[in-house]
NUSE-741623 format. One record per residue (C-alpha): x, y, z. Coordinates in nm, 2 decimals, padded with zeros to 4 digits. Example, Ala and Ser with C-alpha at 12.3 -4.5 7.8 and 13.67 -1.06 7.14 Angstrom:
NUSE-741623
<pt><u>01.23</u><v>-00.45</v><w>00.78</w></pt>
<pt><u>01.37</u><v>-00.11</v><w>00.71</w></pt>
//
This chain:
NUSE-741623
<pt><u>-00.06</u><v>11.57</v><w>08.44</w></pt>
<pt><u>-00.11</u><v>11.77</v><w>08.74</w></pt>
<pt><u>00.24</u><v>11.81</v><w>08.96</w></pt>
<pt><u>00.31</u><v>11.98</v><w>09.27</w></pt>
<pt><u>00.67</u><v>12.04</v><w>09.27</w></pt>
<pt><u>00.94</u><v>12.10</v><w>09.61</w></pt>
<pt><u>01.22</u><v>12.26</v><w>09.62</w></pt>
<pt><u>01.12</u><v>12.44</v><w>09.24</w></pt>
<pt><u>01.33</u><v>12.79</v><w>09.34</w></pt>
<pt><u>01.67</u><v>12.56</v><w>09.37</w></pt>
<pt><u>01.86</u><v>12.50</v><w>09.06</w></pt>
<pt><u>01.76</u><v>12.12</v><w>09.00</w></pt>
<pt><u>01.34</u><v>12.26</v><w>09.06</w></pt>
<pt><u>01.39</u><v>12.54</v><w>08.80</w></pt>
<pt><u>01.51</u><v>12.29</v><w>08.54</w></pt>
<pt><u>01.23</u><v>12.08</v><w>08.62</w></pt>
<pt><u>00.95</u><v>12.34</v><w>08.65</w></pt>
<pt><u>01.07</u><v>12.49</v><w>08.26</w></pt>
<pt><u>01.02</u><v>12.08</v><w>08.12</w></pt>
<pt><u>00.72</u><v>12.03</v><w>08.31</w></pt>
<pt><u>00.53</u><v>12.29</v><w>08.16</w></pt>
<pt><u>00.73</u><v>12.26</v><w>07.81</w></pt>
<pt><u>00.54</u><v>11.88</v><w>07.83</w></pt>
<pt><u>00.23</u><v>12.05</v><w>07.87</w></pt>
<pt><u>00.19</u><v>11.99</v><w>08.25</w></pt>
<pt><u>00.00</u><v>12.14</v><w>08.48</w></pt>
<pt><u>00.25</u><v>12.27</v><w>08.77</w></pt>
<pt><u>00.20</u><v>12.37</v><w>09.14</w></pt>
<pt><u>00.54</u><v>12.49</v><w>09.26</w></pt>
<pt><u>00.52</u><v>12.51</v><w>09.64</w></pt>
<pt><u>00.78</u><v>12.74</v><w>09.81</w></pt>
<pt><u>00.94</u><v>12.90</v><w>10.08</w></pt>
<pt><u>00.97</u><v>13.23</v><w>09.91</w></pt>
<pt><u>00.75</u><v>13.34</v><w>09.58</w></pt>
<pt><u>00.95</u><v>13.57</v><w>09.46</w></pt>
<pt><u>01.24</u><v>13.35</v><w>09.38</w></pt>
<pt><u>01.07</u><v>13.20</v><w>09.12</w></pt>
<pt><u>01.07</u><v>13.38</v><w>08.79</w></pt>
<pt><u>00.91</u><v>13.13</v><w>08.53</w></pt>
<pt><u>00.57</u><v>13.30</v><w>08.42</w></pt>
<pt><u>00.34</u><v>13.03</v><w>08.28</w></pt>
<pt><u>00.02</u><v>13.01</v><w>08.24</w></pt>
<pt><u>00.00</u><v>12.65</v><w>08.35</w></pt>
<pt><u>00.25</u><v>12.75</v><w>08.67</w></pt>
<pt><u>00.08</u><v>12.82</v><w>08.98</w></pt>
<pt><u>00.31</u><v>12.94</v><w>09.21</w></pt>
<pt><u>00.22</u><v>12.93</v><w>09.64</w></pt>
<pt><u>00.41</u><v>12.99</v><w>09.93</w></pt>
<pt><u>00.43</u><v>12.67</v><w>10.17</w></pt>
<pt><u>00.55</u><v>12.50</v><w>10.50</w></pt>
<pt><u>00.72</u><v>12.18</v><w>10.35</w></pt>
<pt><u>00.72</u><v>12.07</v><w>10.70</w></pt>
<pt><u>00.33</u><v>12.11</v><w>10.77</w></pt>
<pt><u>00.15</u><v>11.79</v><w>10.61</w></pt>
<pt><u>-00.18</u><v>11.99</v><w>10.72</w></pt>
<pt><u>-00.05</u><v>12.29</v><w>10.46</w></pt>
<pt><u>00.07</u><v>12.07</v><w>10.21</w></pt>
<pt><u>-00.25</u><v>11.84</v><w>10.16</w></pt>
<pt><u>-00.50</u><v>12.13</v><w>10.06</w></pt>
<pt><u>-00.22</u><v>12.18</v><w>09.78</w></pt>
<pt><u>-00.17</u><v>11.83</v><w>09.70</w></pt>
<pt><u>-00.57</u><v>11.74</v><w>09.61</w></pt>
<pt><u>-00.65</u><v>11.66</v><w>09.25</w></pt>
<pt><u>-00.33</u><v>11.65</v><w>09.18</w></pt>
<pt><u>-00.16</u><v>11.36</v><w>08.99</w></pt>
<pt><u>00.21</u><v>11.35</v><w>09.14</w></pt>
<pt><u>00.40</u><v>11.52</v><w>09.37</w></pt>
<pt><u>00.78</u><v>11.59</v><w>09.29</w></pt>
<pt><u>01.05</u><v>11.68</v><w>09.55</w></pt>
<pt><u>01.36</u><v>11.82</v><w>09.50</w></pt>
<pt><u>01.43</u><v>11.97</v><w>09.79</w></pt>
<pt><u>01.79</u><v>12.01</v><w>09.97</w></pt>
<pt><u>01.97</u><v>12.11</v><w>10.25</w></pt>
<pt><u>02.27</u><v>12.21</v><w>10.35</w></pt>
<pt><u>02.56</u><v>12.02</v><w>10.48</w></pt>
<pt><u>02.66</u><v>12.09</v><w>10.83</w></pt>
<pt><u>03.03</u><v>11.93</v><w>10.95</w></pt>
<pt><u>02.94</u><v>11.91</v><w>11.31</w></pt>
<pt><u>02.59</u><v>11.80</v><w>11.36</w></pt>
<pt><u>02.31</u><v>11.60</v><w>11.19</w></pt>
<pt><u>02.08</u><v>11.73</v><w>10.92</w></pt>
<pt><u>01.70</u><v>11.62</v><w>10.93</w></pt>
<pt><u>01.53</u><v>11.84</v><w>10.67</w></pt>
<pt><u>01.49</u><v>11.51</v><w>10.42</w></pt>
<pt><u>01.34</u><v>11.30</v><w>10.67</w></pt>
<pt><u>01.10</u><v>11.58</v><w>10.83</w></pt>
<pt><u>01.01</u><v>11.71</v><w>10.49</w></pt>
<pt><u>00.94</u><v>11.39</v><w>10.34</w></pt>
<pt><u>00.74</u><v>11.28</v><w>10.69</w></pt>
<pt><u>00.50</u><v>11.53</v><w>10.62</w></pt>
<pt><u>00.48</u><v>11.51</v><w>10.21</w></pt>
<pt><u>00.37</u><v>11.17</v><w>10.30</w></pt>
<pt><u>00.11</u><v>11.23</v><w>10.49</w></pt>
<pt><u>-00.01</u><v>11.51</v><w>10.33</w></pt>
<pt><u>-00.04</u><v>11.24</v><w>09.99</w></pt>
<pt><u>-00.26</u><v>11.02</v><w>10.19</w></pt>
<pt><u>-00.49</u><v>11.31</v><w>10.31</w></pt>
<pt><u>-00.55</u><v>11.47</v><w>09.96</w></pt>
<pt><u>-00.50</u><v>11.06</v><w>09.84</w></pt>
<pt><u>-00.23</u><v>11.10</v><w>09.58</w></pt>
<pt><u>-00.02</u><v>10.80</v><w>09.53</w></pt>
<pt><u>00.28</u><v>10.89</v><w>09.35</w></pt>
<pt><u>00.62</u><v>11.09</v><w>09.48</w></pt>
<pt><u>00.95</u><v>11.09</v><w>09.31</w></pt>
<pt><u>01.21</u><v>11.21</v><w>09.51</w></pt>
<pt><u>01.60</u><v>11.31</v><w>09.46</w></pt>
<pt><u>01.87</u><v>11.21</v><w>09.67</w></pt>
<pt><u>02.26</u><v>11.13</v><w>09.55</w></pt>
<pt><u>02.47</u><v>10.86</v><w>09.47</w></pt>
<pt><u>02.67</u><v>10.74</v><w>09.76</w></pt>
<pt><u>02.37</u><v>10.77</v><w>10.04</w></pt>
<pt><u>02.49</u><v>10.38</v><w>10.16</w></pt>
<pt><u>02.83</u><v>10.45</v><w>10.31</w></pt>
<pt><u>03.00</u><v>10.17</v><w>10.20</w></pt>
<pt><u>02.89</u><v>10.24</v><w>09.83</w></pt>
<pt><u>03.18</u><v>10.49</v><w>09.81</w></pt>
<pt><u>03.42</u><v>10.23</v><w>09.86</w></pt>
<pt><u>03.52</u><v>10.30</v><w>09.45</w></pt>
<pt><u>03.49</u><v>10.61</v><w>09.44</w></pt>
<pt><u>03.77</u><v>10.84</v><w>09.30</w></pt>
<pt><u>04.04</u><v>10.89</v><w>09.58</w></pt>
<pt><u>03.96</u><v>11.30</v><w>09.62</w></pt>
<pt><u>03.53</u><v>11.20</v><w>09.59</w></pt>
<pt><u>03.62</u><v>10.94</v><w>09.87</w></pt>
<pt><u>03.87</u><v>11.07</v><w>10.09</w></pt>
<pt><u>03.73</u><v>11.43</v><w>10.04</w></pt>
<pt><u>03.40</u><v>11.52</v><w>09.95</w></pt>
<pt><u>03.17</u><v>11.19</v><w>10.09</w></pt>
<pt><u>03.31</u><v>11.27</v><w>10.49</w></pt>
<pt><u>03.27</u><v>11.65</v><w>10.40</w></pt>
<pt><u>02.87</u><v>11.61</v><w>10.35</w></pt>
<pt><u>02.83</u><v>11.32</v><w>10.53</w></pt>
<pt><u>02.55</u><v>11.45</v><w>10.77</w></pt>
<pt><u>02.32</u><v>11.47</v><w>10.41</w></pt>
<pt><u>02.42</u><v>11.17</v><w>10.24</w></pt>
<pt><u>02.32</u><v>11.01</v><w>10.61</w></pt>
<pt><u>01.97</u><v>11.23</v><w>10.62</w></pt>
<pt><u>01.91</u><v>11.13</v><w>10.22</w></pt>
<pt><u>01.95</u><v>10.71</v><w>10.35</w></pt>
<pt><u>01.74</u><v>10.79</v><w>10.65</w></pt>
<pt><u>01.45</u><v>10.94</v><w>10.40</w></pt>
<pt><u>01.52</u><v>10.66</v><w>10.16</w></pt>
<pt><u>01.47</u><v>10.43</v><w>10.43</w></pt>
<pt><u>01.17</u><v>10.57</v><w>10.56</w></pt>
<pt><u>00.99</u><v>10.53</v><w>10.23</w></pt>
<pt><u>01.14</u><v>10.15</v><w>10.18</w></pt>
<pt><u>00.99</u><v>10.06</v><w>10.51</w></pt>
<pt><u>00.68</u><v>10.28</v><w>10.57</w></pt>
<pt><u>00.55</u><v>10.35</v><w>10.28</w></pt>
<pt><u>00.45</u><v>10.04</v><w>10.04</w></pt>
<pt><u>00.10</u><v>10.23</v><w>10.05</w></pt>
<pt><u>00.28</u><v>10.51</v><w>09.77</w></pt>
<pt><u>00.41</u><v>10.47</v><w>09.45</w></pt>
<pt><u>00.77</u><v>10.59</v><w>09.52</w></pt>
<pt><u>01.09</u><v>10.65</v><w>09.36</w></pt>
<pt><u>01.46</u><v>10.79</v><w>09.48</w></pt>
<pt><u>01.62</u><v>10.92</v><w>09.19</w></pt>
<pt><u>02.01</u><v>10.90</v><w>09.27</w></pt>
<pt><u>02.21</u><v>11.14</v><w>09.09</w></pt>
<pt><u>02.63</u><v>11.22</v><w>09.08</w></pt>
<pt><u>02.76</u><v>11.61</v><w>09.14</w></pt>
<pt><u>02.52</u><v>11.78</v><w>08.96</w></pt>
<pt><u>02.61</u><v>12.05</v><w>08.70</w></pt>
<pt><u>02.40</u><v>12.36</v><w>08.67</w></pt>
<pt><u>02.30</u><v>12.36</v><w>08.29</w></pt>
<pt><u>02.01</u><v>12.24</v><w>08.11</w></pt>
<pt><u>01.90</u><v>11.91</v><w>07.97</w></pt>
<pt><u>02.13</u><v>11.74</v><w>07.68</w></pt>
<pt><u>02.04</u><v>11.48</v><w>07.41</w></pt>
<pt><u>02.27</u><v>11.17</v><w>07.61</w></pt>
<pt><u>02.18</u><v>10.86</v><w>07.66</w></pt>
<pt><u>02.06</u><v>10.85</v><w>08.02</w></pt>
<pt><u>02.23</u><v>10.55</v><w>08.21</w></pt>
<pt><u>02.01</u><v>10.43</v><w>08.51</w></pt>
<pt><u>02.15</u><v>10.13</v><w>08.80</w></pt>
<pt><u>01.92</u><v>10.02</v><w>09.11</w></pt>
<pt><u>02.19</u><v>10.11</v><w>09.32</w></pt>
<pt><u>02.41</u><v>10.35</v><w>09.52</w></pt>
<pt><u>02.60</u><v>10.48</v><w>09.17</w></pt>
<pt><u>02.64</u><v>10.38</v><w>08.81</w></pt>
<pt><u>02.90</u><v>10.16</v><w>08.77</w></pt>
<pt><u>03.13</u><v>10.10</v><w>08.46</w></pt>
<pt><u>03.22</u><v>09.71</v><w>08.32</w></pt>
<pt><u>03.49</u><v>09.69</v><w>08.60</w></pt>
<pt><u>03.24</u><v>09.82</v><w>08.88</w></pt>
<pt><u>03.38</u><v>10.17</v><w>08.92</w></pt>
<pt><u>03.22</u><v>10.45</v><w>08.90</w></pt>
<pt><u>03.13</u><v>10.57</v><w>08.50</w></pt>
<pt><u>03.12</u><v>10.97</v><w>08.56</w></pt>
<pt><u>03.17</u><v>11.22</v><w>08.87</w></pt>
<pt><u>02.88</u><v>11.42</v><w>08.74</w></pt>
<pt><u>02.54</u><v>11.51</v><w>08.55</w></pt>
<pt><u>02.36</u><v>11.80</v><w>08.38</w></pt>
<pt><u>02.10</u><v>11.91</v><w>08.64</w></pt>
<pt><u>01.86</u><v>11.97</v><w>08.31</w></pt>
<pt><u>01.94</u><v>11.55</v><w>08.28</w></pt>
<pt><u>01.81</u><v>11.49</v><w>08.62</w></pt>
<pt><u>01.45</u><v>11.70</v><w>08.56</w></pt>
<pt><u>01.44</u><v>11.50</v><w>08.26</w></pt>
<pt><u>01.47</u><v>11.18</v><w>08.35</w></pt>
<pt><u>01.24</u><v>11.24</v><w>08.64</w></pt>
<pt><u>00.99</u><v>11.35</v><w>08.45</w></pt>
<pt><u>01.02</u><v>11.03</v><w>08.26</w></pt>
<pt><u>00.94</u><v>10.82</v><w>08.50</w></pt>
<pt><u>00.58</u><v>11.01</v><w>08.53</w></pt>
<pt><u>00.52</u><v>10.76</v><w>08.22</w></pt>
<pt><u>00.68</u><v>10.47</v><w>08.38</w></pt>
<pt><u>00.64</u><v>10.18</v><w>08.63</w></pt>
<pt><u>01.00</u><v>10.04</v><w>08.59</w></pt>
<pt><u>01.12</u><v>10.24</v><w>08.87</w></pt>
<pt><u>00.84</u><v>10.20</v><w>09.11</w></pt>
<pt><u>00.94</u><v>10.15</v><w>09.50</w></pt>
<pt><u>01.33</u><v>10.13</v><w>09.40</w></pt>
<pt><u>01.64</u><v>10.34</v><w>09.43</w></pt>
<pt><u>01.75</u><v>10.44</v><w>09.10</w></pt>
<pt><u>02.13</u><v>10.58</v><w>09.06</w></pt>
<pt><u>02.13</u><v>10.80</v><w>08.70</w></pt>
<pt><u>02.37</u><v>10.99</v><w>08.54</w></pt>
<pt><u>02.41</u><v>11.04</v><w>08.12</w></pt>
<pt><u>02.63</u><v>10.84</v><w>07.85</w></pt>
//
């Protein structure tokens, strides 16, 4: 397939970038800087872009077969974070100028407040308030393609912490929800392989199981 990927230079794209083209896909990595990326392929094409400009995005997005995001932004403790609504505002409408239908997009587990309510004492008490103002920013996005965007083959991909190595052989467990939970409904694991999370997005280029649904993943 043809892929324009967002957010390829952060640790979760790079994973995904190296699969894509190891599958044999044809990849458009759209960036903020060019010379971050270091993968030389020659099915990569690598070009700088405004994530935020659905003008700039849709002469990148034509004849292309699925557009990829994962894109993130930092926390901040004392004010609101809109860099997942605003980029995904304008990804949107860039799809429906250059007519592309399917996204896939990555947020976290947790994004519905009350879905922590299990959640280890230190993930609860500690880490949700601490990066609240993205978990709130990743709902809003979620949200916004639930409600406005039934026009688009999406998917949220809903990951744990995410650990920077590659892709392992596990079983990959999946829940249409806010986390995976375990026979007694807490959560099974605290974290995933950020290789795991390229390759089960990738997967779902091949599958309509997860089409206009939230999908919380993490490995066996």
């Amino acid at each position: 397939m043809k892929l324009s990927v967002l957010g390829a230079t952060g640790q979760s794209g790079q994973f995904l970038v190296s699969q894509a083209l190891q599958q044999g896909h044809e990849v458009t990595a759209l960036v903020r800087n060019v010379t971050k990326l270091t993968i030389q392929h020659k099915n990569l094409k690598v070009v700088e872009a405004n994530i935020f400009s659905a003008e700039l995005l849709s002469g990148h997005f034509q004849g292309q077969d699925a557009v990829i995001s994962c894109l993130g932004f930092p926390y901040k403790i004392f004010s609101a974070i809109s860099g997942y609504t605003d980029s995904m505002e304008a990804i949107v409408a860039a799809m429906r100028l250059a007519r592309v239908n399917r996204v896939i997009t990555m947020t976290s587990w947790y994004t519905s407040p009350e879905s922590g309510q299990n959640a280890p004492l230190m993930v609860r008490f500690l880490l949700l308030p601490l990066i609240r103002s993205v978990l709130s920013n990743m709902k809003q996005m979620e949200n916004y393609l639930e409600k406005e965007c039934s026009d688009l083959s999406w998917t949220v991909v809903r990951p744990p912490g995410l650990q920077n190595v590659p892709a392992t052989d596990k079983e990959i467990l999946t829940h249409e929800g806010y986390f995976v939970p375990d026979p007694n409904g807490y959560p099974v694991t605290n974290s995933v392989a950020r290789g795991d999370v390229a390759r089960f997005m990738l997967s779902l280029l091949n599958s309509n199981e997860w089409i206009k649904k939230g999908v919380a993943m993490c490995t066996n």
